[in-house]
N, C-alpha and C positions, 0 to 999 in steps of 0.2 A: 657729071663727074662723080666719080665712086670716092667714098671718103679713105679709101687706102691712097688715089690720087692725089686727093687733098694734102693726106698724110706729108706723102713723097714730096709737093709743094709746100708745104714748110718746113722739111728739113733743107731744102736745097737753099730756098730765104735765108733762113735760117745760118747756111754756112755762109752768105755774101755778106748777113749782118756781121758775122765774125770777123772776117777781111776788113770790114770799113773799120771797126772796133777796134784790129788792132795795129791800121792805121791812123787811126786816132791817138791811140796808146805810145804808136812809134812819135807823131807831130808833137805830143804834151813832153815827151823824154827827151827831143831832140832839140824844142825850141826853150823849155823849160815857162812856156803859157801852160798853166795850169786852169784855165779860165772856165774850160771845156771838159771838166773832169767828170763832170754831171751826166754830159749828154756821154761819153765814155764810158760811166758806169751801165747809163741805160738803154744804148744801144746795146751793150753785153751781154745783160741779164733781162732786158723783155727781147731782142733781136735775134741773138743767138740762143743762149740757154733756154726760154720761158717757148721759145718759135721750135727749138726743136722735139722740146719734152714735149708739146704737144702734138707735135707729126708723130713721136710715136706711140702713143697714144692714140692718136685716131687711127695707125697703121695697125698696132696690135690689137684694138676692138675696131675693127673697120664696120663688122658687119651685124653690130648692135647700135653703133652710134649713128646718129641723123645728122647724112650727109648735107644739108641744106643748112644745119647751125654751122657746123666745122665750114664750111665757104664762106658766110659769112665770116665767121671769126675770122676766117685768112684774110678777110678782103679788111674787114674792119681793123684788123692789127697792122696792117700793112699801108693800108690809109693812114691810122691814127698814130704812127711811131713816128716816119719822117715829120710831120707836122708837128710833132710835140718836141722831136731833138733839132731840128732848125729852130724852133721857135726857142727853146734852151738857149741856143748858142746866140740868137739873136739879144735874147736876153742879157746874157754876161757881157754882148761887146754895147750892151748900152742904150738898147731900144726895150722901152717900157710896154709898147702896146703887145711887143712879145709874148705877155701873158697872157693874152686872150689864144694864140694859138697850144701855149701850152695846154689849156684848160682845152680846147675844146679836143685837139689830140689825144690829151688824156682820157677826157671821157668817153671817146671813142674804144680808145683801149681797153677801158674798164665795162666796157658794155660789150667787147667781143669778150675778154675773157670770162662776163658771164655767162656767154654763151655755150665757151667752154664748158664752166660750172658743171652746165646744167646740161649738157651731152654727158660728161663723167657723171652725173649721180644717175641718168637714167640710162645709159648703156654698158658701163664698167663693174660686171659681174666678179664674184669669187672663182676664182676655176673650182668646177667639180670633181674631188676628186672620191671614188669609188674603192671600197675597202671589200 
């Protein structure tokens, strides 16, 4: 798979995290449980926002950045986000061992988006521009 695919596979993620986010947002408004505000926030901003900046980003350098990290990433982001915001929400209605799935969700996350990192500093050139 070509990393402009990839790309295209996280922004489409990317909009279904939005959907769930902001049926999350309508259940906290409508039932007034605030309990879940957390996994709310972080579905929004690693699901949507954080899932689509990097689709385009790996669309608009497709063909400098290493498609094999960006699959990864997708695969490890997409693994490690439902794990960590179940485990969130498990957490708040009262089960302690919740926190083992946060952690290890999270570090999942935090090791795709180094993967990220490190596609952006060795594929995301200056455009050349010619005087």
């Amino acid at each position: 798979m070509t990393t402009e695919k990839t790309g295209i596979l996280f922004i489409r993620i990317a909009s279904l995290y939005l959907l769930f986010g902001l049926g999350i947002g309508i259940y906290l408004g409508v039932t007034k449980d605030y309990s879940v505000v957390s996994a709310h926030a972080h579905v929004n901003l690693l699901g949507w926002m954080s899932m689509a900046l990097c689709g385009f980003i790996y669309i608009r350098y497709a063909s400098s950045i290493c498609s094999i990290k960006a699959r990864i990433h997708f695969w490890g982001h997409n693994l490690g986000l439902p794990i960590m915001m179940v485990s969130v929400v498990l957490l708040t209605k009262g089960q302690p061992l919740a926190a083992v799935g946060i952690s290890i969700g999270s570090l999942v996350v935090v090791l795709s988006l180094i993967l990220f990192t490190l596609n952006v500093f060795e594929g995301v050139e200056p455009a050349k521009v010619e005087l």
